[in-house]
C-alpha positions as a Markdown table, in Angstrom:
| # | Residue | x | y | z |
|---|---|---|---|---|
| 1 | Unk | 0.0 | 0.0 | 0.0 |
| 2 | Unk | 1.6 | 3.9 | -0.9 |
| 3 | Unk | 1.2 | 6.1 | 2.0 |
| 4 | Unk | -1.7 | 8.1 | 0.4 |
| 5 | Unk | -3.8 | 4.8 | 0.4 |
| 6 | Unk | -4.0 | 4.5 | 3.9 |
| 7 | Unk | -5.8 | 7.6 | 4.0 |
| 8 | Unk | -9.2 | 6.8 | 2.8 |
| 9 | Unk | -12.6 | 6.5 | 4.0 |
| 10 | Unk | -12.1 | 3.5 | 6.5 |
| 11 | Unk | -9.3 | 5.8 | 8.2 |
| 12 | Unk | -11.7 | 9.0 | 7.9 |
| 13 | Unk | -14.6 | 7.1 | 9.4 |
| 14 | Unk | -12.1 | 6.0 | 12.3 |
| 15 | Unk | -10.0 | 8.8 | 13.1 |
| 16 | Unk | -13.5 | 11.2 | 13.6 |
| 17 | Unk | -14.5 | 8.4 | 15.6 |
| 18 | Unk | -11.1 | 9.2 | 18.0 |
| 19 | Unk | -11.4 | 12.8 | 18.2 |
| 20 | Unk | -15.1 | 13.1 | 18.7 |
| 21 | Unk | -14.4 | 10.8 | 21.8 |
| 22 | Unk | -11.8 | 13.0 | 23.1 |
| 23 | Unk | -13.6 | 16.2 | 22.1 |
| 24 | Unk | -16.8 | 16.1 | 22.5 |
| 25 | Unk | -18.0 | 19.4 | 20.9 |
| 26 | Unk | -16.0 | 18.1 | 17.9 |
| 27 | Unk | -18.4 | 18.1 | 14.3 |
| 28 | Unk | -18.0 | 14.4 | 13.2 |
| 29 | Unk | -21.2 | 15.0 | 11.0 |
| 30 | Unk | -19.1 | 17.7 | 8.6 |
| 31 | Unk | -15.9 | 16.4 | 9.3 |
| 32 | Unk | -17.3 | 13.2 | 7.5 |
| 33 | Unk | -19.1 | 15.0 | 5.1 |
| 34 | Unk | -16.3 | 16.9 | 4.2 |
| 35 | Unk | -13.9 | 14.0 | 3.3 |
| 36 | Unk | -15.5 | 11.0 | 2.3 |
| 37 | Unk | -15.6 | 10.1 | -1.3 |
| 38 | Unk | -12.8 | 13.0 | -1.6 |
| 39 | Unk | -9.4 | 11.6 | -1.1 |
| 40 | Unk | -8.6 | 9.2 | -4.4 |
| 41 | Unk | -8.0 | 11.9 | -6.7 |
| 42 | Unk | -5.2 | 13.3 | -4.0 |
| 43 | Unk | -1.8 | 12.3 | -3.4 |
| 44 | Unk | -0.3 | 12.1 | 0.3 |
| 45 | Unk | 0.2 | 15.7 | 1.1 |
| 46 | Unk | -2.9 | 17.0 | -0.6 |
| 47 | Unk | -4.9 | 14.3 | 1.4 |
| 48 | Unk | -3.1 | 15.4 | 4.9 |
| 49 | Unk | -3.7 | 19.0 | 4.0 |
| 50 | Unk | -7.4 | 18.6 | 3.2 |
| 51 | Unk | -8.5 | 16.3 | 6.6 |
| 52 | Unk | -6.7 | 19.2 | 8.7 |
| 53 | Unk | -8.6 | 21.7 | 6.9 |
| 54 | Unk | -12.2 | 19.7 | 7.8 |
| 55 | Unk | -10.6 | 19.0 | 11.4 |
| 56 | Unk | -10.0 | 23.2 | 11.4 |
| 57 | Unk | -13.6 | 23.4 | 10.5 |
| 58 | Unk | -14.9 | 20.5 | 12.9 |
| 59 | Unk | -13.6 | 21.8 | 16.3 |
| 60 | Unk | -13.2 | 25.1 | 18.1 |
| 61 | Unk | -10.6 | 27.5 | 17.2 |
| 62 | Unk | -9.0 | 27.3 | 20.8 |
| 63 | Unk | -5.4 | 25.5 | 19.7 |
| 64 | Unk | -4.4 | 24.9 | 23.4 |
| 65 | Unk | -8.0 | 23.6 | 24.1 |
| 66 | Unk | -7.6 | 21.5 | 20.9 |
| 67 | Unk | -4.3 | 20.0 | 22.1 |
| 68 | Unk | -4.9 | 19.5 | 25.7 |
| 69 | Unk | -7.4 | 17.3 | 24.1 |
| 70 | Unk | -5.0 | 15.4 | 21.5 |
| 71 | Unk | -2.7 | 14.3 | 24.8 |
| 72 | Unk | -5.8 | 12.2 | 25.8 |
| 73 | Unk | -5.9 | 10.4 | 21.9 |
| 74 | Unk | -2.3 | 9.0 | 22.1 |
| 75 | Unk | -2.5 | 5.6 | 23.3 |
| 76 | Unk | 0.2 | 3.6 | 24.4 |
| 77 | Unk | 3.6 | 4.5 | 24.0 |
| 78 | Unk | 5.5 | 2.8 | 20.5 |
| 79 | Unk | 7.8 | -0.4 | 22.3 |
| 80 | Unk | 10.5 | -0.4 | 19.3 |
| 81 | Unk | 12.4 | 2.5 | 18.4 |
| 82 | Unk | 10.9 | 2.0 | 14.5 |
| 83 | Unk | 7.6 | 1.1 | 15.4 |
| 84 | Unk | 6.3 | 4.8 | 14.3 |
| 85 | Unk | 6.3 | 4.0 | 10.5 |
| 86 | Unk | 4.7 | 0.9 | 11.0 |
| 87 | Unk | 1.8 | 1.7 | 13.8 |
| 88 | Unk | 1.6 | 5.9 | 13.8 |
| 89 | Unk | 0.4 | 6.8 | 10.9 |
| 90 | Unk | -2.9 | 7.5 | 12.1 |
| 91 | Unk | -1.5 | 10.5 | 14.1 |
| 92 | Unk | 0.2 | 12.3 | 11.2 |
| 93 | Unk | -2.6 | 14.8 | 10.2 |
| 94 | Unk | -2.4 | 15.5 | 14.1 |
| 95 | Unk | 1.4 | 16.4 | 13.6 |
| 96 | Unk | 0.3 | 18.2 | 10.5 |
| 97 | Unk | -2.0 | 20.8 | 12.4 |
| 98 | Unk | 0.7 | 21.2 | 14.9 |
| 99 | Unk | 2.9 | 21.8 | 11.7 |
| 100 | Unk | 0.6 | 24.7 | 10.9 |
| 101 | Unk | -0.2 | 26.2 | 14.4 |
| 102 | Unk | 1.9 | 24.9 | 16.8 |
| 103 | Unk | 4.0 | 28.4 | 17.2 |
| 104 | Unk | 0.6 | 29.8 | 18.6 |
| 105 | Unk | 1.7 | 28.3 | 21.9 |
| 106 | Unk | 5.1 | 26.8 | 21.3 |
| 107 | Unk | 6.1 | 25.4 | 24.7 |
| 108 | Unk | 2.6 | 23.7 | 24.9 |
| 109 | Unk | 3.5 | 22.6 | 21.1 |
| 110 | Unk | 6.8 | 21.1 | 22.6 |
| 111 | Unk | 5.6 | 19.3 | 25.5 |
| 112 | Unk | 3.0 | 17.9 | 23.1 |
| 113 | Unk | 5.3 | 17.1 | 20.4 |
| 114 | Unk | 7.6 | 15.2 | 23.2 |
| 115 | Unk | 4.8 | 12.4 | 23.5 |
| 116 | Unk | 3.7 | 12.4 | 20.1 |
| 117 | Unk | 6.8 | 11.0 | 18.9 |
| 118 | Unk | 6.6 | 8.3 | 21.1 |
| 119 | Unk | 4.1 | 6.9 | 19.0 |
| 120 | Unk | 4.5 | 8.7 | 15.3 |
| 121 | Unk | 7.3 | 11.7 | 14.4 |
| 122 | Unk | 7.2 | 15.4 | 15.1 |
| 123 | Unk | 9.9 | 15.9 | 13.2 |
| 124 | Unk | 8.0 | 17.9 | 10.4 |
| 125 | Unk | 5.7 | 20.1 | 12.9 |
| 126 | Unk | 8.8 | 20.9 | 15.3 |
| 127 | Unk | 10.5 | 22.3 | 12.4 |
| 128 | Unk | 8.3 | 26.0 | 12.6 |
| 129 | Unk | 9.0 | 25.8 | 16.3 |
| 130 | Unk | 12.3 | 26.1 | 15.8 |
| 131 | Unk | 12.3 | 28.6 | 12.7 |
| 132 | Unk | 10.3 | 31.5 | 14.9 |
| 133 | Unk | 12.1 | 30.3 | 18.6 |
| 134 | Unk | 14.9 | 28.9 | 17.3 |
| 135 | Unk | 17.0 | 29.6 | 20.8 |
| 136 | Unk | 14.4 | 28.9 | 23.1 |
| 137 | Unk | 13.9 | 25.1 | 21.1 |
| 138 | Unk | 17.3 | 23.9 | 20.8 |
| 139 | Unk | 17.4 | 24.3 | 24.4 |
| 140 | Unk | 14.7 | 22.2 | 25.3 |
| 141 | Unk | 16.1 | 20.0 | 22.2 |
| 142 | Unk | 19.0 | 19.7 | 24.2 |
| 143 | Unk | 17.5 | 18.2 | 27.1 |
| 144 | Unk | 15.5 | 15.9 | 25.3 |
| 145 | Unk | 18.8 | 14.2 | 24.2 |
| 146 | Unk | 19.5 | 12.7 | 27.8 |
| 147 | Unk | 16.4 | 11.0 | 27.6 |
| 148 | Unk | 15.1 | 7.9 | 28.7 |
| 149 | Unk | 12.9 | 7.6 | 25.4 |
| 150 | Unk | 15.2 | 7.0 | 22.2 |
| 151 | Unk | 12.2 | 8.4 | 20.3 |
| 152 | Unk | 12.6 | 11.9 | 21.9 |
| 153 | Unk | 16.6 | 11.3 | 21.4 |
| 154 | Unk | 15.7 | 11.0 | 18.0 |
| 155 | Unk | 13.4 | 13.7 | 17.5 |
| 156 | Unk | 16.3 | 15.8 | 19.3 |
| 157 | Unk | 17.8 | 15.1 | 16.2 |
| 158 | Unk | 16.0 | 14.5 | 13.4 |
| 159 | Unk | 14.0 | 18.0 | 13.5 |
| 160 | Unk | 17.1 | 20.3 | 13.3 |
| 161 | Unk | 18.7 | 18.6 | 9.9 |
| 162 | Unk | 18.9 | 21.0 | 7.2 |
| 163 | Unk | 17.5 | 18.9 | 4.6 |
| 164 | Unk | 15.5 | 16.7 | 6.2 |
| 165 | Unk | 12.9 | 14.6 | 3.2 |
| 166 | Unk | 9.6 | 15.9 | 2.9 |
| 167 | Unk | 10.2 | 19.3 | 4.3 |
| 168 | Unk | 11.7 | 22.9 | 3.3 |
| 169 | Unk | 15.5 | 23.3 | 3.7 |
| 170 | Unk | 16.1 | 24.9 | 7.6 |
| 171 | Unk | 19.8 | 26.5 | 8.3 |
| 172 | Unk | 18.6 | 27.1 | 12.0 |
| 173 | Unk | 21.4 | 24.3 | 12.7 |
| 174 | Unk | 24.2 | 26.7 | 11.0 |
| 175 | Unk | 23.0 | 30.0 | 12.7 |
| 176 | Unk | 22.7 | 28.2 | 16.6 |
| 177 | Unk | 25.7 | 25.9 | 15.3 |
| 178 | Unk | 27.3 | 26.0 | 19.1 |
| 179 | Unk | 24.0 | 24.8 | 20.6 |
| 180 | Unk | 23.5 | 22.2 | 17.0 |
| 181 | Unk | 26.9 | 21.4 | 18.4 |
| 182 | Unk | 26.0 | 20.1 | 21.5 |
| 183 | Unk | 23.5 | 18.7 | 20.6 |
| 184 | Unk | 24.8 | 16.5 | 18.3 |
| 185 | Unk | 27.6 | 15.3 | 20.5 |
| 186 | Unk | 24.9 | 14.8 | 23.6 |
| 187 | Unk | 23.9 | 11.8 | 20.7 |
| 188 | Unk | 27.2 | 10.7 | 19.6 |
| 189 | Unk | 27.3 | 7.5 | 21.5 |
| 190 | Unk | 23.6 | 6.5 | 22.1 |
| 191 | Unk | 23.4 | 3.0 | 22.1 |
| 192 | Unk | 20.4 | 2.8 | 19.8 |
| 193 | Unk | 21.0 | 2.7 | 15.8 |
| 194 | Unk | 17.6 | 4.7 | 15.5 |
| 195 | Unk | 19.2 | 7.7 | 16.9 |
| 196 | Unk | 22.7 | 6.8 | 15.4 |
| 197 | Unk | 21.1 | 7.1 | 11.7 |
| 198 | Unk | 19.7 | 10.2 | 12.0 |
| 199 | Unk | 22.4 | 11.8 | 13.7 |
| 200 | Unk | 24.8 | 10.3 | 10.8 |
| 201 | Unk | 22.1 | 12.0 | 8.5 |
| 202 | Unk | 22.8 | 15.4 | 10.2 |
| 203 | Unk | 26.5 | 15.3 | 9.3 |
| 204 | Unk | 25.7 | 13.9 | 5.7 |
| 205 | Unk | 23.3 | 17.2 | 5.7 |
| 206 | Unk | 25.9 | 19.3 | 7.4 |
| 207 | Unk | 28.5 | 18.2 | 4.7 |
| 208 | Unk | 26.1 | 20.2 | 1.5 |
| 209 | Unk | 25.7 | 23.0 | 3.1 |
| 210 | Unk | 29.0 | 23.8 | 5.5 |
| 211 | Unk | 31.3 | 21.0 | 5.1 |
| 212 | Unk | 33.6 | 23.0 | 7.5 |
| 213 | Unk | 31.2 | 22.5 | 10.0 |
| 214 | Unk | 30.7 | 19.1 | 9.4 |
| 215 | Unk | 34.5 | 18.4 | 9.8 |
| 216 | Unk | 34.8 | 20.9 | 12.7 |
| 217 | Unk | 32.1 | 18.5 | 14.5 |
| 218 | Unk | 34.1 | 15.4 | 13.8 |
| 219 | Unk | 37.6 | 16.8 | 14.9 |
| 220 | Unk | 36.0 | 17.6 | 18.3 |
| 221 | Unk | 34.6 | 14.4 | 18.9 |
| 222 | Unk | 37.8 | 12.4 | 17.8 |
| 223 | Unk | 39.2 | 14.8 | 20.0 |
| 224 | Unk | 37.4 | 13.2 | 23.1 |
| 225 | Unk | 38.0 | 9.7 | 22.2 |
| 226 | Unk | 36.4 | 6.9 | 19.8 |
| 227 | Unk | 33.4 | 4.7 | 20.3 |
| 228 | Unk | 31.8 | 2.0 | 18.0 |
| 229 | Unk | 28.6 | 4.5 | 17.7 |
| 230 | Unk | 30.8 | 7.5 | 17.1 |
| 231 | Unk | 32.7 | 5.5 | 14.3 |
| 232 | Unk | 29.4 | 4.6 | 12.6 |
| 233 | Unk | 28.1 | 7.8 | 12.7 |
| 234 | Unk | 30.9 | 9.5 | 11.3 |
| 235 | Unk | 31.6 | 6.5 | 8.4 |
| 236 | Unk | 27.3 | 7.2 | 7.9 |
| 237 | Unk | 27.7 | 11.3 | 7.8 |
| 238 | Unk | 30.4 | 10.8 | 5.3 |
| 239 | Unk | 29.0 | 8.3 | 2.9 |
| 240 | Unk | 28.6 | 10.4 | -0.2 |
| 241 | Unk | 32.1 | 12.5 | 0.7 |
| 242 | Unk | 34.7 | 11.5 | -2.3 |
| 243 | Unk | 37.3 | 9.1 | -0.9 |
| 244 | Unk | 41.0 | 11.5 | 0.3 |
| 245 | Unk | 38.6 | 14.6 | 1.3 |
């Protein structure tokens, strides 16, 4: 099944079904009417786009009330680090209106976004957080990398690379580079290869845009010492840098 497919009426039907529970002044009736029979002719971010527009038009304008109320649809925290792209995808158009609002409130977006990602990614909605605050977010970013959830870890991560797939191109990493900095080493040995990978896609990032920087980061950890997750990060960052350079 493509992505788009598992959008369709079945998931429309279902997903109204979980907000309305959670928010009871929520409009299943035009929600419903709004999308069904709609989706096929759309592909994945046309179809994400459109159910946030009916959800805009199905519950109140209130985006703190509207989240407060999204913390009580979660369910269960994800037991595998990949488990999000096999058993979240229901939650992405949530992510999606947190994409487009989320700086309305953006601490409350945060702690929001901190247990989303234990069940699907935030790594597309915390990426306007950190565009308007980008200070203020790599701070809490920070902290997220000591902890005991390697999805947070790997959010910590995966949200501030500059070319991240599926999203526009974000430099915040270059112009907060000494707090990207820390970040990044915070991650360096983290026993988990989920958070390895994406830290290893930073540096491969890094390496397009400010090579420098990339090699800067390296030299400072090699610096400190070596460590089997250091050395596969660094081999992974590097994969597409000519041999000699």
């Amino acid at each position: 099944m493509k992505h788009k497919d598992y959008y369709n009426d079945e998931y429309i039907s279902d997903f109204s079904r979980k907000i309305h529970d959670v928010m009871p002044d929520f409009d299943a009736g035009t929600f419903c009417d709004t999308l069904l029979g709609r989706l096929d002719d759309k592909e994945l971010f046309a179809r994400l786009d459109f159910i946030v527009d009916a959800m805009q038009q199905s519950m109140s304008g209130d985006y703190a009330a509207n989240i407060e109320a999204f913390f009580n649809m979660l369910g269960p925290e994800l037991e595998k680090p990949e488990g999000m792209f096999n058993l979240g995808w229901w939650l992405w158009p949530v992510g999606r209106y947190v994409e487009r609002h989320g700086n309305e409130d953006f601490r409350l977006s945060l702690s929001f976004l901190k247990e989303l990602t234990k069940r699907f990614t935030g790594e597309f909605a915390v990426r306007p957080l950190l565009q308007a605050h980008p200070g203020e977010v790599m701070d809490e970013l920070i902290r997220w990398t000591d902890d005991k959830n390697v999805h947070v870890r790997r959010l910590a991560s995966e949200g501030v690379r500059t070319r991240l797939p599926w999203s526009p191109k974000l430099l915040v990493a270059l112009k907060e580079f000494e707090r990207y900095t820390i970040l990044l080493t915070n991650l360096k040995d983290d026993p988990q290869k989920f958070v390895q990978k994406s830290v290893g896609n930073n540096l491969n990032d890094l390496y397009k845009d400010a090579p420098e920087k990339a090699d800067f980061i390296i030299a400072q950890w090699e610096s400190m010492g070596r460590s089997r997750a250091q050395d596969w990060i660094i081999k992974h960052g590097r994969r597409n840098q000519k041999q000699g350079n």
